[in-house]
Each structure stands twice: as structure tokens, then as C-alpha cells.
ZAMARKOL-152478 format. One record per residue (C-alpha): residue in one letter; x, y, z. Coordinates in steps of 0.25 Angstrom, whole numbers. Layout:
ZAMARKOL-152478
{rec "a" {X Y Z}} ...
END
This chain:
ZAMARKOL-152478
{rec "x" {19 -22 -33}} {rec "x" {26 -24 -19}} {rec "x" {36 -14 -14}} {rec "x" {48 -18 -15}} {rec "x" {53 -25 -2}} {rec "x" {63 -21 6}} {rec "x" {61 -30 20}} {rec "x" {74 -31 25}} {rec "x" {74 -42 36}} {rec "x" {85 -40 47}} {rec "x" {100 -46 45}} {rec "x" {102 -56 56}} {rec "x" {116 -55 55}} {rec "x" {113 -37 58}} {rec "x" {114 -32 71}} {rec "x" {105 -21 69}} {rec "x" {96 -19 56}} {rec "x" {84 -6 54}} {rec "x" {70 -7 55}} {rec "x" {63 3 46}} {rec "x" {53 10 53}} {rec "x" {46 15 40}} {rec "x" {47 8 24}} {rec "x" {60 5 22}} {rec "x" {66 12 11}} {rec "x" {69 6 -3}} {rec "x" {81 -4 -5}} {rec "x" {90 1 -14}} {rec "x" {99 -7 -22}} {rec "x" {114 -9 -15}} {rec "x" {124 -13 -21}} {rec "x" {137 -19 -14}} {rec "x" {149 -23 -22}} {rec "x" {160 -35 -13}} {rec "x" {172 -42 -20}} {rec "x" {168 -56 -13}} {rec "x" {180 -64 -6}} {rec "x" {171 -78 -15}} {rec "x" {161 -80 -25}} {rec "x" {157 -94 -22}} {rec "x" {147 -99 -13}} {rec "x" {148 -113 -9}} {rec "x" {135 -119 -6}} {rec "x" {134 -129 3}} {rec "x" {119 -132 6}} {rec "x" {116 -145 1}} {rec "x" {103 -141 -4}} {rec "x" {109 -132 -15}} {rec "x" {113 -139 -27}} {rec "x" {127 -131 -31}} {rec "x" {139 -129 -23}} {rec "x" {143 -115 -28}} {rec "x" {138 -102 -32}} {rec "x" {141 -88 -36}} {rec "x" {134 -75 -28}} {rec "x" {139 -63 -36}} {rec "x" {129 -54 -28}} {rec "x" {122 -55 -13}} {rec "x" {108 -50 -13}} {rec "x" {100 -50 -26}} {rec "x" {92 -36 -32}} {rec "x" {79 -47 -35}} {rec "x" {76 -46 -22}} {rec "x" {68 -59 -21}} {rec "x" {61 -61 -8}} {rec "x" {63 -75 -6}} {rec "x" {78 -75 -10}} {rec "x" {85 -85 -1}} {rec "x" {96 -79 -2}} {rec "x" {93 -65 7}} {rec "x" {99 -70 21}} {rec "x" {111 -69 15}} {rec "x" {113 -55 12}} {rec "x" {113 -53 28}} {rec "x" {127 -58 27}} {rec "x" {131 -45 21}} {rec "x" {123 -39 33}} {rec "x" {112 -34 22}} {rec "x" {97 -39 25}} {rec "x" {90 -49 17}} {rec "x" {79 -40 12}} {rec "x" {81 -28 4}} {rec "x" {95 -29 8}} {rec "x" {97 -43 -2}} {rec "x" {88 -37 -14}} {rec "x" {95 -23 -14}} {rec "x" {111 -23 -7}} {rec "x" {116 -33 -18}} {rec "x" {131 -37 -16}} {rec "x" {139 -39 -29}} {rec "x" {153 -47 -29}} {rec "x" {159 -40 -39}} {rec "x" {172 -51 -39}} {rec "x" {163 -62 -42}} {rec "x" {168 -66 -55}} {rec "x" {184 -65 -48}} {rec "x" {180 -74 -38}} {rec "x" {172 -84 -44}} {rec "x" {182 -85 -54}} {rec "x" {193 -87 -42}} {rec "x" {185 -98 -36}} {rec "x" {184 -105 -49}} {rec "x" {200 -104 -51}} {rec "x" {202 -112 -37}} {rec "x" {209 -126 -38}} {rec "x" {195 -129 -29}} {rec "x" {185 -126 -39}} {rec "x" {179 -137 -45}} {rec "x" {169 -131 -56}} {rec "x" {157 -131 -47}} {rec "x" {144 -127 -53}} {rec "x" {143 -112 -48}} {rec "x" {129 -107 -47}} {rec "x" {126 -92 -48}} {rec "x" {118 -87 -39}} {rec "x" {118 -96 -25}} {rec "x" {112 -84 -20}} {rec "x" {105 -72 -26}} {rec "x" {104 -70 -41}} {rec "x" {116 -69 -48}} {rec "x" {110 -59 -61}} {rec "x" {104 -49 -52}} {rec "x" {101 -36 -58}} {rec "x" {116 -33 -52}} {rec "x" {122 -43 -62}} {rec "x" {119 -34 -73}} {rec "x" {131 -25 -68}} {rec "x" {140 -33 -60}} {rec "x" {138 -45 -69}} {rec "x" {145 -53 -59}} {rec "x" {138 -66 -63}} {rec "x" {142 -63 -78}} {rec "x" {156 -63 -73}} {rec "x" {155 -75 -65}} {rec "x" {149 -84 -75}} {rec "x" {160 -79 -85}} {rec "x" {170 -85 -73}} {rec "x" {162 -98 -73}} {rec "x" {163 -99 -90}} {rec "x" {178 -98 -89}} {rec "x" {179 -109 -78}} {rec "x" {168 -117 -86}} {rec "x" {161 -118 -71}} {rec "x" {146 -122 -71}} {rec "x" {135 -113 -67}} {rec "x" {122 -112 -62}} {rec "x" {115 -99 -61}} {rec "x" {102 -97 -56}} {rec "x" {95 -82 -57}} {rec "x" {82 -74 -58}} {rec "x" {88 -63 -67}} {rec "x" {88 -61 -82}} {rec "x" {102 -56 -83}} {rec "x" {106 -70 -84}} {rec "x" {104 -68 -99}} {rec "x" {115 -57 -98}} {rec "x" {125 -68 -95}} {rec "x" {121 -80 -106}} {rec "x" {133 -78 -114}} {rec "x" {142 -81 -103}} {rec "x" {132 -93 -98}} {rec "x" {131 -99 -112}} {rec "x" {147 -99 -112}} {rec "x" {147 -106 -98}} {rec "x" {138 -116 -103}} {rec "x" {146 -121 -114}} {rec "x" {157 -122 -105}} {rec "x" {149 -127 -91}} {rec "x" {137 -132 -85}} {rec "x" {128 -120 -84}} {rec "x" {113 -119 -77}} {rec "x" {103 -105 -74}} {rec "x" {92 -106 -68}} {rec "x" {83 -94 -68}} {rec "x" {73 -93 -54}} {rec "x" {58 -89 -58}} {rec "x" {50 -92 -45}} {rec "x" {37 -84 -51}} {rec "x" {32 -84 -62}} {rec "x" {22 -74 -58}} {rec "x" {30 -59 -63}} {rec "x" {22 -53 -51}} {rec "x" {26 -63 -40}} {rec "x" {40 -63 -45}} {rec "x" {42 -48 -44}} {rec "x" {33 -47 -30}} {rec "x" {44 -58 -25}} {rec "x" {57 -56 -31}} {rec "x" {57 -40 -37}} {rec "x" {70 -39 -42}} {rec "x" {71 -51 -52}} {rec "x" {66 -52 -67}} {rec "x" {52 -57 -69}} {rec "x" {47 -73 -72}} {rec "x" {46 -68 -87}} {rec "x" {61 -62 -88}} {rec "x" {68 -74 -79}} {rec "x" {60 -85 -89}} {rec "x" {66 -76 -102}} {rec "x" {79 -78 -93}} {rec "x" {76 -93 -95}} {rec "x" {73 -93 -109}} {rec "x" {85 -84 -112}} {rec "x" {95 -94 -104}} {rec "x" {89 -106 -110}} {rec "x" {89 -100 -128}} {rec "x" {103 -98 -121}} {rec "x" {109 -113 -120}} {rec "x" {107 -110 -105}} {rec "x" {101 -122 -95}} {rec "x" {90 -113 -87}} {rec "x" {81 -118 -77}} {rec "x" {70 -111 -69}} {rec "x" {73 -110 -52}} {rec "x" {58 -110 -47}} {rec "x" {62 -104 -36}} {rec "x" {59 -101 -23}} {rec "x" {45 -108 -23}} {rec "x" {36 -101 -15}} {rec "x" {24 -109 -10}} {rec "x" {10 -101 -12}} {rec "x" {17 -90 -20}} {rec "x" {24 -96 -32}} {rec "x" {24 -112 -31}} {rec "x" {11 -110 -41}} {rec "x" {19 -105 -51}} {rec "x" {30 -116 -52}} {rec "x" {25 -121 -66}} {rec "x" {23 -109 -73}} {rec "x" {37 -105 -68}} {rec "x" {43 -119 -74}} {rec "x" {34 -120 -87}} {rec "x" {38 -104 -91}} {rec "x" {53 -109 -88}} {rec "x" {54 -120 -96}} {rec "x" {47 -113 -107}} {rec "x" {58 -104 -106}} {rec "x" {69 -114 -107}} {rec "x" {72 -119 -93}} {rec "x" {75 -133 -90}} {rec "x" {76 -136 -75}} {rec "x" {69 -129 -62}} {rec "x" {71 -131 -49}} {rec "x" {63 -124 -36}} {rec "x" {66 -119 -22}} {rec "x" {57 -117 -13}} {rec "x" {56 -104 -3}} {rec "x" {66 -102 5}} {rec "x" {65 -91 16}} {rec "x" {77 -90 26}} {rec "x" {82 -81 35}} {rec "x" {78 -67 30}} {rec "x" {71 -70 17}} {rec "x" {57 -72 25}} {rec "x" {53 -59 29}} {rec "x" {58 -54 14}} {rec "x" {49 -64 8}} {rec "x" {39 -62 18}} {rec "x" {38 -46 16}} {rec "x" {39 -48 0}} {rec "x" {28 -59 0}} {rec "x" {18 -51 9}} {rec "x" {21 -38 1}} {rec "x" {18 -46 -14}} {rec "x" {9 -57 -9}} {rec "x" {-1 -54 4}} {rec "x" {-9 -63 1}} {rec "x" {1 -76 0}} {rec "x" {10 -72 11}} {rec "x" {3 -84 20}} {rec "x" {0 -94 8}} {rec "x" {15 -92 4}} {rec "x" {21 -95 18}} {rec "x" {10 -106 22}} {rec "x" {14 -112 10}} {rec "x" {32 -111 12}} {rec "x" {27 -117 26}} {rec "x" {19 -131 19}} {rec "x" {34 -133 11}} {rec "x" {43 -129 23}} {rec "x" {38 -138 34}} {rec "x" {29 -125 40}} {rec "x" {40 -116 40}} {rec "x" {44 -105 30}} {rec "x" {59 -109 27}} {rec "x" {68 -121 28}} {rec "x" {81 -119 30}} {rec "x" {88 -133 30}} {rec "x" {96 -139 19}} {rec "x" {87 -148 9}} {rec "x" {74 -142 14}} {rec "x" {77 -125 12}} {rec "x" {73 -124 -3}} {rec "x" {63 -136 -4}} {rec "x" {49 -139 3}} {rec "x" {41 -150 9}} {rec "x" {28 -154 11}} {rec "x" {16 -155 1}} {rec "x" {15 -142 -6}} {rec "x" {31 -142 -8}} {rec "x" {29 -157 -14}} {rec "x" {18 -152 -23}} {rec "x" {28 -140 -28}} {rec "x" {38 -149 -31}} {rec "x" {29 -157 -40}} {rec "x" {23 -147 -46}} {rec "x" {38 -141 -50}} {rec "x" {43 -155 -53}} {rec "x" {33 -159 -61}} {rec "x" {32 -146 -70}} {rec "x" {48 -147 -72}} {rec "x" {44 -159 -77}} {rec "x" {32 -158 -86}} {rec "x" {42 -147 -92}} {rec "x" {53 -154 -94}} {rec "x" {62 -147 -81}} {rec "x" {73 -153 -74}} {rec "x" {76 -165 -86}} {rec "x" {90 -164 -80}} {rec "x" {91 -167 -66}} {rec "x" {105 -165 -66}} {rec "x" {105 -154 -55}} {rec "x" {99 -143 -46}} {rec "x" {95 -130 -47}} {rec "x" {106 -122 -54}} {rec "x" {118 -133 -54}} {rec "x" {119 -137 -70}} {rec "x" {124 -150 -73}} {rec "x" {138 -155 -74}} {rec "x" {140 -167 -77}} {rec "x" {149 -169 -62}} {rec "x" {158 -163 -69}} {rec "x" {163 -147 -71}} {rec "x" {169 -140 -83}} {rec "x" {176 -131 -74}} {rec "x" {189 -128 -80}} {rec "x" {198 -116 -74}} {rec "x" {202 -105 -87}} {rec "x" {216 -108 -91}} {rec "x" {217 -123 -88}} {rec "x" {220 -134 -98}} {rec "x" {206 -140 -98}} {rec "x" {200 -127 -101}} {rec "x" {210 -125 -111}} {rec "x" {206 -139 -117}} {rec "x" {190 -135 -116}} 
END
């Protein structure tokens, strides 16, 4: 097995940052408790299929190396290596807040999505349980919820999202991007085997629960030939929809990747990155709206009809209703605020 990495790229926003003249020693896990001033994040990329969504911790113990979402531990003037995977932020008022928010004249009952960022059932959320609380703040509001997670801990919560589900929209879908236990732990370290999130599927689905599986990042010459064993073991397990992403690498997130790919895999760090190029137009990331999370060219096309025509062949995606973690509505909400006369009459 790989070391565990610990590359910590240099925090552009820094006006000084150390260079190890020898190995750098171990990351220990940090933890960083704030009461946050907000609690949602309003999305406004017209690529992403939600408005809202809830972050009750930055950084994320799992440690992916592809995780888009690195860059933006920098704003806390912490790197997007070693810092991300081991200085977690916890809000400990998420609950208070969200349920502030919700209690604004303003608030419409707007599918909120858990996480927009990094995982919401980290190990963290074992203690904290600040997701828990939340979702029990979205079951009194009767506010739909998406929830998209790698971590078995979600089965923790099922009480409290059977509850919500009787009374609101609710949608999870669990991320497997390998199915290979091997690659999965080389790549991401800190998050549960293929085996245990597809019992996480199972579990959600015997539960009442709409699942689906988040193939997710696809990584050209490294997993994209495991897209149909990850689908067929998913809807054996109970899931009904899928979607992918394809690899993003902005900012930061290259040389983590880069370091985590060469230590694991040698011998496809070039097939890896010659393939990203053939979807990306010859280059390695894709920034702009519309084109970040999706490919082009003819081995792209020839992934997307591979994925599409195994969801399918097994019966994925009957309802085309929505995207990604949104869950259906109707156009309508049942967004009622505790204490008023309709939710009395409910």
C-alpha cells in the first residue's frame, strides 16, 4: 500500500508557506470547532442542478484525491492537501441556523442538498452529529432533501429520513467511483470500501428510501472500465437512478492527484492524463460553466453510451424527473413552517 499522502500544495491567497527539506512529517487529525454567521449556500452555477445546500463541515477526513472541492479550504488560509483531509472545520450551530433560515418570510421550501461540498457523514458526524440535527430541522419544516455521501453512517440517520420522507420529497445518492476495493482505497483512503457503500444502498433501499449510485468522478484509463460493474452491483443492491461526473482538476487539486496517482499507479500516470486530455479538448481541466464536469470527443461519447445504455439495460433512470441529488416535487413544496395553521391541518 501507498503511504499516506501528505503533499500540501502552496495556498495562493499565503504570503509565505514551508518547504520541507526532508519527509514531511505525519498529518495529524485537527479538529476546529466555529459557530457560522449562515448555514446555506446558494448555488448559482448554472451547471449544478440545486439552488441550496447545507456544509456542516470544511475539509473531509476521506481524503479523496480528486475531491473538487480542496481549493476551498485555502479560504481558511489552510492548504488543499494534507491540510483538507486532516484540519476538519465543524459548525457546531448548523441545526440553529438552518432552522433560522428556514423560519425567514423568504424561504420558499427549496430542495436543500446535503453536502454541496465535502461529505456530510464523515467519520466526524459520528460525534457531532450535526447532519442528524439538521435533517430533524428539515422533518419539522417538511423541507425536501437531497443527500449525496460515500459514508455508511447514513444508516445511523434512516429513522429520521424515513420520517422525512413520509412528510417530504427525499433523494440519497451513495458515490462509488470504483469498484475495484484496491483502487478505491489507493485513491480515496479515508472512506468505506465499494462492498460497505453498496450494503449502504441496500440498507437505504429495504428502508423505503429512493437511492441511486453517483459514478463519480469518472477517471478516463483508470476507472471508466469499471462503469458497469459499478451500475449492475448498485441496482442489485436497490438503486434506481445514476448519474456521472467526469474528473475535475482545478486549482490545487492537480498536484494532489498527480502525487496520489504516481505513488498508487506508475504505470498509468500517462495513460490516465493522455486520456483526461482526449475528453478535455487536450487539456487537463475545464473550468467553464457547462463544460467542467462533462467531456467531449469520441472516447467521452463512447463513455456516455456505454453508461447510458447499461442504466438502461437495467432499468436506471425510469424517471427523468431530475438530476443528480434534487428529488422530485411535483413544482410544488410541502414546506410548512411548525406552529402554522396548515401544518396544524397536515
Amino acid at each position: 500500500m501507498p503511504s499516506q499522502p501528505v503533499n500540501n500544495p502552496p495556498n495562493p491567497w499565503a504570503g509565505a508557506h514551508v518547504e520541507w527539506i526532508d519527509a514531511p512529517p505525519p498529518a495529524h487529525l485537527k479538529v476546529f470547532e466555529e459557530h457560522s454567521r449562515s448555514i446555506l449556500s446558494a448555488n448559482t452555477s448554472p451547471d449544478i442542478p440545486f439552488t441550496f445546500s447545507v456544509n456542516p463541515y470544511r475539509g473531509c477526513f476521506h481524503g479523496c484525491a480528486y475531491c473538487y472541492a480542496r481549493p476551498t479550504h485555502q479560504y481558511l488560509d489552510f492548504g488543499a492537501g494534507s491540510d483538507f483531509e486532516r484540519k476538519i472545520v465543524v459548525k457546531r450551530n448548523a441545526a440553529e441556523l438552518l432552522e433560522a433560515s428556514f423560519m425567514k418570510p423568504s424561504w420558499a421550501g427549496e430542495t436543500v442538498v446535503f453536502s454541496g461540498n465535502t461529505d456530510c457523514y464523515q467519520p466526524l458526524e459520528a460525534s457531532y452529529e450535526l447532519t442528524r440535527e439538521c435533517l430533524k430541522v428539515c422533518r419539522a419544516f417538511r423541507n425536501p432533501v437531497g443527500i449525496i455521501t460515500k459514508a455508511a453512517l447514513i444508516q445511523r440517520d434512516i429513522d429520521v429520513l424515513r420520517e422525512l420522507n413520509h412528510v417530504a420529497a427525499v433523494r440519497v445518492h451513495v458515490s462509488i467511483p470504483f469498484i475495484d476495493k484496491t483502487m478505491s482505497r489507493r485513491i480515496e483512503p479515508g472512506a468505506p470500501s465499494p462492498s460497505v457503500r453498496l450494503r449502504t444502498i441496500r440498507a437505504l433501499a429495504d428502508a423505503g428510501l429512493e437511492v441511486g449510485v453517483s459514478v463519480s468522478p469518472v477517471i478516463p484509463g483508470l476507472n471508466d472500465e469499471q462503469i458497469v460493474d459499478i451500475l449492475e452491483a448498485a441496482a442489485e443492491a436497490g438503486a434506481t437512478s445514476a448519474f456521472r461526473i467526469l474528473l475535475r482538476l482545478p486549482a490545487e487539486v492537480l498536484p494532489v492527484f498527480t502525487e496520489r496517482l504516481a505513488d498508487a499507479y506508475p504505470d498509468r500516470e500517462q495513460k490516465v492524463f493522455n486520456a483526461l486530455r482526449d475528453t478535455k479538448s487536450g487539456a487537463l481541466n475545464r473550468s467553464a460553466f457547462g463544460a467542467r464536469m462533462s467531456g467531449v470527443g469520441a472516447r467521452w461519447d463512447a463513455i456516455e453510451r456505454l453508461f447510458d445504455l447499461t442504466c438502461t439495460r437495467l432499468h436506471l433512470n425510469r424517471r427523468r424527473d431530475s438530476d443528480m441529488t434534487m428529488p422530485e416535487t411535483g413544482g410544488t413544496t410541502t414546506f410548512v413552517r411548525p406552529g402554522s395553521q396548515l401544518s396544524l391541518g397536515l
